[in-house]
N, C-alpha and C positions, 0 to 999 in steps of 0.2 A: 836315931832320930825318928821320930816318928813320921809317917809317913800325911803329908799335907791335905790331899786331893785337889790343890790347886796350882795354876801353872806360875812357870816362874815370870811371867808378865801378868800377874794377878798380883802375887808379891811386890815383884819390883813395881811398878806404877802405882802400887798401896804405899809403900815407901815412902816415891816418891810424893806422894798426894802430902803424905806427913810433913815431910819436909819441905814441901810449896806453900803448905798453909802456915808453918811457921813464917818465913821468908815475906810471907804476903802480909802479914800482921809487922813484922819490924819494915816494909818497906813503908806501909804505911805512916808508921813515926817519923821516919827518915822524912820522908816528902812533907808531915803537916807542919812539922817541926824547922824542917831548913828551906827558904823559901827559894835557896839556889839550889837544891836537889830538883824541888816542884817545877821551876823554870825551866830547867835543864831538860826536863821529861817530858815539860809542852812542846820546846824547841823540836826535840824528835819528830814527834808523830803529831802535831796538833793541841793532845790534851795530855796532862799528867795521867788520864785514866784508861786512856788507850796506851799507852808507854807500858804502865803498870798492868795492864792484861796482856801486852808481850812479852813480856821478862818473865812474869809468872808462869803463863799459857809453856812458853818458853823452855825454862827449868823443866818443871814438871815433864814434859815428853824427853826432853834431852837426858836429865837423869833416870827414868824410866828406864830408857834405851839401854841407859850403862850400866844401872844396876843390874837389867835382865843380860849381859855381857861379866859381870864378876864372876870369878872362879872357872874361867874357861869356858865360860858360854853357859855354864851353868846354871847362873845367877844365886840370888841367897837362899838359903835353906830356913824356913820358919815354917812351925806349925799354924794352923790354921789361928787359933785364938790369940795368938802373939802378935801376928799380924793386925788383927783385929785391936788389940790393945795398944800397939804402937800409932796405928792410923786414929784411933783415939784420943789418944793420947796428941798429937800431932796436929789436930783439928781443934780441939779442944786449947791447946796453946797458944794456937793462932788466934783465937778468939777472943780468949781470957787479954793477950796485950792489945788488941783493938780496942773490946770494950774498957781496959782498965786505962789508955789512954786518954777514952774521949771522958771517962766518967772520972779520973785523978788526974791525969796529967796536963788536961785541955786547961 
């Protein structure tokens, strides 16, 4: 394996950045879509949009956490560009179902 030059909490929290921003785009459907998801997440905290930046905020550090904890404390092993392609790729996802929601599905 090639050798990275970055740490495994540069990885893991790149990750998990990917996979927050997926998450963040389908909760967004979830919530515009069902209006007892949206209720549910004012009842919480006030507003469906503070809920919605806990759960995210959330995720994203907790899985960080754990990814940088895989393989015995290790964490994952990726080259620097794979990283960069997956968190890409990941952002990019999130995106694409936000705007493809409000701009087809609304």
């Amino acid at each position: 394996m090639e050798k990275t030059g970055v740490s495994k909490y540069t990885i893991s929290f790149g990750l998990s950045l990917a996979l927050a921003s997926v998450v963040n785009g389908l909760l967004v459907i979830a919530k515009e879509k069902s209006p007892a998801i949206q209720n549910g997440m004012k009842q919480l905290t006030g507003h469906h949009w503070v809920t919605h930046s806990v759960l995210i905020v959330g995720l994203f550090l907790s899985c960080g956490w754990l990814f940088a904890q895989a393989k015995g404390g290790q964490g994952f092993q990726l080259t620097t560009s794979r990283l960069i392609g997956t968190l890409l790729a990941g952002v990019a996802t999130g995106a694409a179902l936000i705007l493809g929601f409000y701009l087809i599905g609304d």
